[in-house]
C-alpha positions in Angstrom: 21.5 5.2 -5.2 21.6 8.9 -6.4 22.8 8.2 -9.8 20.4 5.2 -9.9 17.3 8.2 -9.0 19.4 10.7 -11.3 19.2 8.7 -14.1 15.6 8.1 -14.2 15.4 12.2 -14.7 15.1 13.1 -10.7 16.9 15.7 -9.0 19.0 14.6 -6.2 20.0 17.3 -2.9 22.3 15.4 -1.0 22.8 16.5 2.8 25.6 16.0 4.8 25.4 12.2 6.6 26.5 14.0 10.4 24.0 16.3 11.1 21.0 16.6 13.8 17.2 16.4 12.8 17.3 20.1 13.5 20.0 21.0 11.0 18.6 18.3 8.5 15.2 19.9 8.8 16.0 23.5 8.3 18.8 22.5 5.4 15.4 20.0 4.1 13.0 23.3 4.2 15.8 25.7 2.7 16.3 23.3 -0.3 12.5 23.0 -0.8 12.0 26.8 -1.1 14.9 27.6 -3.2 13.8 24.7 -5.7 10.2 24.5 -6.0 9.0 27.0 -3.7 6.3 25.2 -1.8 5.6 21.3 -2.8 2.1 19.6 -2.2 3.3 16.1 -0.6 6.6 15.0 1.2 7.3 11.7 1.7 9.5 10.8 4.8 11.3 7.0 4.6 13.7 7.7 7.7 14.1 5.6 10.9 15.8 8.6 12.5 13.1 10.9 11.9 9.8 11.5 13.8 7.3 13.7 14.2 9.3 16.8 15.2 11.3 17.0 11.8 7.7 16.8 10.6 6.4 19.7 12.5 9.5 21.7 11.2 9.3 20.9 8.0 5.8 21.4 7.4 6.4 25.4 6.3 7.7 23.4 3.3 4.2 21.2 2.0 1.2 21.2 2.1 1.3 17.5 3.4 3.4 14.7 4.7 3.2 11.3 3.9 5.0 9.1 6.5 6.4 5.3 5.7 6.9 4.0 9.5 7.1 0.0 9.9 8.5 0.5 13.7 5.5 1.5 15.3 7.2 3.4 18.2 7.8 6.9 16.9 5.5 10.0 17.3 4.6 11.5 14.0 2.8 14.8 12.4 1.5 12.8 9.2 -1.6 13.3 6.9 -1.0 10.2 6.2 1.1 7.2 7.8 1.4 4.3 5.9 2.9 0.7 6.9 2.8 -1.8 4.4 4.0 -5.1 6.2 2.3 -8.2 7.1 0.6 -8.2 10.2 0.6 -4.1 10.6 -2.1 -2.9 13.0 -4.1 0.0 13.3 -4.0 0.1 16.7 -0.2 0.9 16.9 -1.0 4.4 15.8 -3.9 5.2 17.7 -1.5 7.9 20.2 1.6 8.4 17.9 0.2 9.8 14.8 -2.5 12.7 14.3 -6.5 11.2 15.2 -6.9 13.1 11.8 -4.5 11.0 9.8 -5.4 8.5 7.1 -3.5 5.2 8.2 -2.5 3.1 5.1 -2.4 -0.2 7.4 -1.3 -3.7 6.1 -0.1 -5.4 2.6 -2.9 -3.5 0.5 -0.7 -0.9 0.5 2.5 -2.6 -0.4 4.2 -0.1 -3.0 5.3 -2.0 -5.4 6.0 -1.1 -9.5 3.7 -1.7 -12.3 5.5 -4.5 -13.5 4.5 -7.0 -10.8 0.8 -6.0 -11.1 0.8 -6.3 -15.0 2.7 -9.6 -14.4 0.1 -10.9 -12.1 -2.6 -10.1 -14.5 -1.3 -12.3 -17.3 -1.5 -15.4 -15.0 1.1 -17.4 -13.4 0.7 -21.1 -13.6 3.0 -23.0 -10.5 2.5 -26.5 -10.2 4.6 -26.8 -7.3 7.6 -28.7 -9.6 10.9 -27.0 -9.5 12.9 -26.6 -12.2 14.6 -23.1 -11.0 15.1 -21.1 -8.3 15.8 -17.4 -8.2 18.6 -16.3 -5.7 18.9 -12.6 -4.1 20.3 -11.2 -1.2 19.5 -7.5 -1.5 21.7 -4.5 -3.3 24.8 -4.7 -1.4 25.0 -8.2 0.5 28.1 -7.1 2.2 28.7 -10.4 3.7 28.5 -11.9 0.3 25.8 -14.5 1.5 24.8 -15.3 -2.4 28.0 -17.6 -2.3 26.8 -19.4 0.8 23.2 -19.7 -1.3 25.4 -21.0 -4.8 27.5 -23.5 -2.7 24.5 -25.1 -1.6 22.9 -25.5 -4.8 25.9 -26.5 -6.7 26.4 -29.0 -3.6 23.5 -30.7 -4.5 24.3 -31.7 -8.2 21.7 -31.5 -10.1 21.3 -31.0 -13.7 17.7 -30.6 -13.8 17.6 -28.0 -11.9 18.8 -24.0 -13.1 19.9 -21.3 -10.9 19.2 -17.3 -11.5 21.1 -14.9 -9.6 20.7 -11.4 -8.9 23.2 -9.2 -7.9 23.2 -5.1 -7.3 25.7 -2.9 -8.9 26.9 -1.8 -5.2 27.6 -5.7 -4.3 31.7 -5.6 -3.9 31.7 -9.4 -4.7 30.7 -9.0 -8.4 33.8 -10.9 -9.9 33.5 -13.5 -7.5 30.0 -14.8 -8.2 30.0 -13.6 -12.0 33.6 -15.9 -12.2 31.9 -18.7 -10.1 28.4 -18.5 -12.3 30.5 -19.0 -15.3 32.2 -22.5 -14.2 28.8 -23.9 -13.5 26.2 -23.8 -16.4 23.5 -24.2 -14.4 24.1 -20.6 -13.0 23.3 -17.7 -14.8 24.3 -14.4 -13.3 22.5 -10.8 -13.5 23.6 -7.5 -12.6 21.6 -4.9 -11.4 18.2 -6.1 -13.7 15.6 -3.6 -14.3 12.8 -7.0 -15.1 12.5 -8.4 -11.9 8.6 -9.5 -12.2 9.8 -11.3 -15.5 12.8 -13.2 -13.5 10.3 -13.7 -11.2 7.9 -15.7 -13.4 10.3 -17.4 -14.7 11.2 -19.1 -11.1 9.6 -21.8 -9.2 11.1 -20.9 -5.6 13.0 -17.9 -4.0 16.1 -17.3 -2.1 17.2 -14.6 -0.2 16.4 -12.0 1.6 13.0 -10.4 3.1 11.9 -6.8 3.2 10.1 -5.4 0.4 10.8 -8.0 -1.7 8.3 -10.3 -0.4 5.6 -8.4 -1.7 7.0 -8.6 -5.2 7.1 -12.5 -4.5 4.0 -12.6 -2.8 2.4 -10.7 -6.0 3.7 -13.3 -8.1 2.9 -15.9 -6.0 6.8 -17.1 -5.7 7.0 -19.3 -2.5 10.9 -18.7 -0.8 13.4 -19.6 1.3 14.1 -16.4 3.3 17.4 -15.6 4.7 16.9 -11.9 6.7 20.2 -9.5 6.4 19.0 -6.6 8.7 17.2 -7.1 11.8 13.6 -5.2 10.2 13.2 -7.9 7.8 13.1 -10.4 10.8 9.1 -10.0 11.7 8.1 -9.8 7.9 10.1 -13.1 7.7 8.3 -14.8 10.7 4.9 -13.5 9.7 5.0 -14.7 6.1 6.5 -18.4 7.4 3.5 -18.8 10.4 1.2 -18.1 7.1 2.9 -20.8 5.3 3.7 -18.6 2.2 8.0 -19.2 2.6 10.2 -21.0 4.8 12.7 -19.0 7.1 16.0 -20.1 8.3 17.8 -17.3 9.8 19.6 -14.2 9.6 23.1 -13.8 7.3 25.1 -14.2 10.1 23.8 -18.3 11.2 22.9 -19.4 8.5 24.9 -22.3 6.9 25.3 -24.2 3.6 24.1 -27.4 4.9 20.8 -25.6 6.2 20.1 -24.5 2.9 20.7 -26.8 0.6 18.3 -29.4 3.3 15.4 -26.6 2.5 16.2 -26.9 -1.1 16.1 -30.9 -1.2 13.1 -30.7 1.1 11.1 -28.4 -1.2 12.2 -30.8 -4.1 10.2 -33.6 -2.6 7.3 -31.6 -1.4 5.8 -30.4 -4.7 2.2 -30.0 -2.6 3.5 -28.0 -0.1 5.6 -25.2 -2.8 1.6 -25.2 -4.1 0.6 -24.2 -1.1 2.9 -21.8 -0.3 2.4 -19.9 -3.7 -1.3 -19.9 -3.3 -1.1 -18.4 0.2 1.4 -16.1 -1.0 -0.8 -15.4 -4.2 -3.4 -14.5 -1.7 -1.9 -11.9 0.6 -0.6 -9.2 -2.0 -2.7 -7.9 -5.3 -0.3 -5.4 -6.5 -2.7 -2.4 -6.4 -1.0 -0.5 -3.2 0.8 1.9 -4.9 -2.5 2.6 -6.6 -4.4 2.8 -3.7 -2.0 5.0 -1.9 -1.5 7.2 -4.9 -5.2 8.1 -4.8 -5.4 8.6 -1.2 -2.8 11.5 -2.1 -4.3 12.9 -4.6 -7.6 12.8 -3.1 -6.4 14.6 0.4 -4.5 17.5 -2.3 -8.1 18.4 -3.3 -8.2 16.4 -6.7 -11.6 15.1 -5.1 -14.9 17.0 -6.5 -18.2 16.7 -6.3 -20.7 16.6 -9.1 -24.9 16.3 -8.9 -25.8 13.0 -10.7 -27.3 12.9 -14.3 -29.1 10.2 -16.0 -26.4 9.0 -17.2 -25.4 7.3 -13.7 -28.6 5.6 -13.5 -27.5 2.1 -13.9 -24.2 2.6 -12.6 -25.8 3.5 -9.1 -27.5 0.7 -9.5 -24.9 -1.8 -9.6 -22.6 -0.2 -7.5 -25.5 0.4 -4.7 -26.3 -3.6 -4.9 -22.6 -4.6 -4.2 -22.4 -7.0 -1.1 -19.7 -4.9 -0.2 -21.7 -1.3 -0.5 -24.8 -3.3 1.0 -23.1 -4.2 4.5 -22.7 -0.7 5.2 -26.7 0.0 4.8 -29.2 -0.4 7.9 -31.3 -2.0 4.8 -28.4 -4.8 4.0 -30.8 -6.1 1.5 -30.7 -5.7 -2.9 -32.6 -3.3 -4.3 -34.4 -4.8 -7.6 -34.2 -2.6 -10.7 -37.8 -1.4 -11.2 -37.4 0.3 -7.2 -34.5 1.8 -8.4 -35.5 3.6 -11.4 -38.3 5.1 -9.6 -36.4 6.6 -6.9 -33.3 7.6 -9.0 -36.0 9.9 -11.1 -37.6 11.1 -7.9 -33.7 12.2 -6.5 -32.9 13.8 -9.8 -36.1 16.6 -9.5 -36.5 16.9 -5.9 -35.8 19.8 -4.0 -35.5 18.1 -0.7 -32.9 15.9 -2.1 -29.0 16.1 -3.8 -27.5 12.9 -5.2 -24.2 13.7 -6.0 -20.7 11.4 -7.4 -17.4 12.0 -6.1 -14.9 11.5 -8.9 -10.8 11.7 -8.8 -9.7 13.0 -12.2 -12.7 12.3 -13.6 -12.8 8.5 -12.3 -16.0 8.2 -9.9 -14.8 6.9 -6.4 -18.3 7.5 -4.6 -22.3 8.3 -4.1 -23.1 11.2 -1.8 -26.7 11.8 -1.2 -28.4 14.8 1.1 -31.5 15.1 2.6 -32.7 18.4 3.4 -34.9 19.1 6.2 -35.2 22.7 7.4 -31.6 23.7 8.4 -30.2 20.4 8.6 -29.1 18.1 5.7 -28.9 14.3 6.5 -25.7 12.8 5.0 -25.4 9.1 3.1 -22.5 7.8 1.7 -20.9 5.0 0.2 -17.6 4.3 -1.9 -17.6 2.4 -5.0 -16.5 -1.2 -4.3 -13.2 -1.2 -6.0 -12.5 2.2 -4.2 -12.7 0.9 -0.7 -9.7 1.1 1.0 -7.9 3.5 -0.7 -7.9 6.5 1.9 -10.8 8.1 0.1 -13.7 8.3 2.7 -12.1 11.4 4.3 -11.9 13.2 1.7 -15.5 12.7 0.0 -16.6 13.1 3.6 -14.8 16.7 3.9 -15.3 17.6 0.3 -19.3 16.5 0.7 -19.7 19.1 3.6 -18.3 21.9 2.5 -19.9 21.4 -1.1 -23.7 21.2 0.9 -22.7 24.5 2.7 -21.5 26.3 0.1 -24.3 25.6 -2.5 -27.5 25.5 0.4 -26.4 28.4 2.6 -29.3 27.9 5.0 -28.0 24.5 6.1 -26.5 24.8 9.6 -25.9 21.2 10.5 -25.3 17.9 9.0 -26.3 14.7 10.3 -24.8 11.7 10.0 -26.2 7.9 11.1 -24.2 5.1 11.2 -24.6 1.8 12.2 -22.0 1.2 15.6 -20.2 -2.1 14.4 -19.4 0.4 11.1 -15.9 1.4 12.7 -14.7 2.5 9.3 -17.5 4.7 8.7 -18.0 5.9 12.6 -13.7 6.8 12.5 -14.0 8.6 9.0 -17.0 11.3 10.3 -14.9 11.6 13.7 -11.7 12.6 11.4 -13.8 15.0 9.6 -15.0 16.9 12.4 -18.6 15.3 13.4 -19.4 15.1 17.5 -21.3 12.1 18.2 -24.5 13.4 19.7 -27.7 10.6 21.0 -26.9 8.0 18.7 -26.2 9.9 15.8 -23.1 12.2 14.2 -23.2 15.9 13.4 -21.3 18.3 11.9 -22.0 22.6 12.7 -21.7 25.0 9.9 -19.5 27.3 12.5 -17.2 24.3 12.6 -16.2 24.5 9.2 -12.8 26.3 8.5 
């Protein structure tokens, strides 16, 4: 895998495999500084590594990004994200930082631009297979393609093709590339760089789980999941109780027979491969790379506030009259235009008032408004629609306080009401410092740091 980074124009520091987290911290921090000095994110992908090779290495960045789909390690995150299917919030209420942004569930699946530019073209399945995609991870040390090739070749059919993937680390090359060739049904690939393309170009999956799935599940390929480590076990259950693939079993139990029965089965059950893709269709969109790129970005300080103009007019408009905006409200209910107008011109000349837009490199994410009342300014906020979810309340929240302090230096407090089955909302204003005081949230200027 270095080379594979290496060649895409990344620099590689290689540590030595036997060493403790204290040794791989210090030699992590030492690298850092002699490099780039001090970096503005690390992101930590390590089952043996918690929340005290965090701490250490914090001298090092600004902030950490954690990926953690084990849910029983402590961490020192700003942010903690677990993509899989299933992933609660409530695993990391005493293990991570109550000031941490979670990135919870498949929205946040991080998957390349290809899948979500492939999705956006369309993908018609109408459940019929014609060919099936085979692949069993990098490496598949226990050459389990074979047992997936048997079975297919077992069955005999000509109408039916057969793509298989294989990794350049996969010490079983010559053996599946010289049995590919004797059957012309099989095609074989090495190390592809297209997989959304070989993707769209099958009708059913098989192979492995892990992060795969949400590439198939973006594409809305249905599969036949065969796990090869035990972390892709759960993701495999999960995604078969939804009905989006079928699992068998690990590497290990798995046979030829059991394979090739799922293959015939899904041959005769064109409704139920429609099924599948749909529901798999439905759990990933592709955007979680996006979203979490944002939330990064937003928590370095790329987030800033700016005081409406009347240019934003209509756009207020429509984003304030969202359904999803509109649930937030203690006034659910639309606004009609003519209302609108009116009080946009009022909030553009008052002196009581400060509508302001939260935009992310130039890209508006938010509406922040502030009424002023002696020393205390009464927050509202919303996110645009397409922006919820994407770890940005916390930010425009933070950013939105110390921008009404800084310009209004007589404010001392700010107040914020939220409606109680708002969890969302109430969790954001806790994580940016508010007390909860009577029934509603406030934030002291002395708090501010």
């Amino acid at each position: 895998m270095n080379s594979y980074v290496e060649k895409r124009g990344y620099a590689v520091c290689q540590l030595p495999a036997e060493i403790s987290f204290e040794q791989d911290s210090q030699k992590t921090v030492l690298e850092i500084k002699k490099r780039l000095g001090k970096v503005d994110w690390i992101v930590l992908d390590h089952y043996d590594l918690n929340g005290l090779w965090e701490k250490r290495v914090r001298e090092a960045a600004e902030k950490i990004l954690t990926i953690d789909d084990c849910a029983g390690r402590e961490h020192d995150c700003d942010i903690l994200l677990n993509q899989n299917f299933g992933a609660k919030d409530a695993w990391y209420e005493t293990n991570v930082p109550e000031t941490s942004v979670k990135f919870i569930g498949v929205d946040y699946a991080l998957l390349r631009p290809q899948f979500m530019e492939a999705r956006a073209r369309g993908i018609n399945r109408d459940g019929k297979i014609r060919n099936i995609l085979v692949f069993l991870g990098g490496a598949d040390p226990n050459n389990t393609t074979m047992k997936v090739l048997h079975a297919f070749t077992s069955l005999n059919r000509g109408d039916l093709s057969c793509d298989v993937i294989i990794g350049m680390s996969n010490i079983n090359i010559e053996i599946i590339e010289s049995y590919s060739t004797q059957h012309k049904n099989v095609r074989c690939h090495l190390d592809v760089e297209n997989m959304a393309e070989m993707m769209c170009g099958a009708d059913v999956y098989i192979g492995s789980g892990g992060s795969v799935s949400w590439e198939r599940c973006c594409l809305g390929l249905p599969g036949i999941v065969i796990t090869i480590a035990d972390n892709q076990v759960a993701i495999a259950k999960k995604l078969n109780e939804a009905g989006a693939s079928l699992y068998l079993s690990d590497e290990q139990n798995v046979t030829e027979s059991q394979i090739a029965e799922k293959i015939e089965y899904l041959l005769d059950s064109p409704e139920v491969v429609k099924k599948a893709s749909n529901i798999s269709f439905g759990i990933v969109d592709g955007r979680g790379s996006e979203r979490v790129a944002k939330g990064m970005l937003a928590l370095s300080g790329n987030l800033v506030l700016r005081l409406a103009d009347r240019d934003d007019r209509d756009k207020i408009f429509e984003w304030r009259n969202d359904p999803k905006v509109r649930e937030m409200f203690f006034d659910p209910g639309p606004i009609d235009k003519e209302t609108h107008n009116k009080w946009f011109a009022s909030m553009l000349v008052s002196k009581e008032s400060l509508l302001l837009i939260g935009e992310l490199d130039k890209d508006p994410v938010g509406v922040v408004r502030f009424d002023i009342s002696g020393k205390s300014a009464e927050i509202s906020i919303y996110l645009l629609p397409e922006k919820i979810g994407c770890g940005l309340g916390l930010p425009l929240v933070r950013n939105s306080v110390k921008y009404i302090f800084d310009q209004v230096p007589d404010i001392q407090e700010v107040i914020a009401k939220v409606l109680p089955e708002n969890i969302g909302s109430v969790k954001t204003f806790i994580m940016s410092g508010f007390k909860k005081s009577a029934n509603v949230y406030k934030y002291r200027r002395s708090n501010l740091k």
